[in-house]
C-alpha positions as CSV (number, residue, x, y, z in Angstrom):
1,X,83.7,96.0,113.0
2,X,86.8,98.5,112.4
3,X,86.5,101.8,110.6
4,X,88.4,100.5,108.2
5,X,85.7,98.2,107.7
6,X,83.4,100.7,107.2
7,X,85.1,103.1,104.9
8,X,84.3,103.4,101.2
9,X,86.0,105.2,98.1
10,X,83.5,108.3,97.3
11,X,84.7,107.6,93.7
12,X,86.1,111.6,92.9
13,X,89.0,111.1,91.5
14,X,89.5,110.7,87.9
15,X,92.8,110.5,86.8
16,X,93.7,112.3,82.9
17,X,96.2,111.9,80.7
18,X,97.6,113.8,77.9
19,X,99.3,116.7,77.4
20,X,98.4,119.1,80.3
21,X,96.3,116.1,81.8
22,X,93.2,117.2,79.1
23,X,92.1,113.5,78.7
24,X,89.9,111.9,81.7
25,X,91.5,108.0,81.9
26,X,89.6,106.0,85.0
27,X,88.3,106.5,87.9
28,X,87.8,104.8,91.1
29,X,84.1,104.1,91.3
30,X,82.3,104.9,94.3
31,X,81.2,102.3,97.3
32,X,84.3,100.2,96.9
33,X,85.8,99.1,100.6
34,X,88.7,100.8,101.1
35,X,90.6,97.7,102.4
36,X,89.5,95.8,99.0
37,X,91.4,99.0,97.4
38,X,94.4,98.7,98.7
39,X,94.8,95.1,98.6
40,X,94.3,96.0,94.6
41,X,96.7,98.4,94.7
42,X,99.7,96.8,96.7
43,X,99.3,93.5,94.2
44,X,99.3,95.8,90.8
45,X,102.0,97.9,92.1
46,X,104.1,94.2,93.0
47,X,103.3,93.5,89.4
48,X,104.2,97.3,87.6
49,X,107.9,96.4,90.1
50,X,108.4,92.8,88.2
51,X,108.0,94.4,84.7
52,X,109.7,97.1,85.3
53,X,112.6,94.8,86.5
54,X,111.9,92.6,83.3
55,X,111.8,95.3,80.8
56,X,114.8,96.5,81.9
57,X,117.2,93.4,81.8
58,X,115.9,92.6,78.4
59,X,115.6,95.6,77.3
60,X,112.0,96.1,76.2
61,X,111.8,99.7,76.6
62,X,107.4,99.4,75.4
63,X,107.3,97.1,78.8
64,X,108.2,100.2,80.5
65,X,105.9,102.6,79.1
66,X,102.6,100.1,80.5
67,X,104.5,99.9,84.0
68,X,103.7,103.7,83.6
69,X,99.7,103.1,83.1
70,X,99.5,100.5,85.5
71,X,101.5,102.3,87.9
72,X,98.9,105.4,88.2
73,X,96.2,102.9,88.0
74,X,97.9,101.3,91.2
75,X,98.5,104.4,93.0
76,X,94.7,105.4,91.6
77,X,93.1,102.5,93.9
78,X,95.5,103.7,96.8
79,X,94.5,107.2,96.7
């Protein structure tokens, strides 16, 4: 068994929103493999990249502005 296979999130970050960052969003809950995170993360951050993409050839600004929640969310399971 690898470290990595023994490594778990200690679930202390919470990540705010808001002006001046005043409004708690998520957190990562603790006891979640840290491998099992990242896998999460790399596959939401593939999708925030495609709709990024796609709201920018057709021009759908509001598609841009959820890439921007589910990109901290993506870089939330990373951290």
């Amino acid at each position: 068994m690898t470290t990595e296979d023994t490594q778990f999130t200690v679930g202390k970050t919470t990540f705010y929103q808001g002006e001046n960052g005043t409004h708690p969003l998520f957190r990562i809950e603790p006891g979640i493999p840290c491998r099992d995170a990242r896998e999460q993360s790399s596959e939401l951050m593939g999708y925030v990249r495609e709709l990024t993409i796609t709201g920018l050839m057709d021009e759908k600004p509001m598609m841009i502005v959820g890439c921007a929640l589910l990109e901290c969310d993506g870089q939330g399971a990373d951290g």
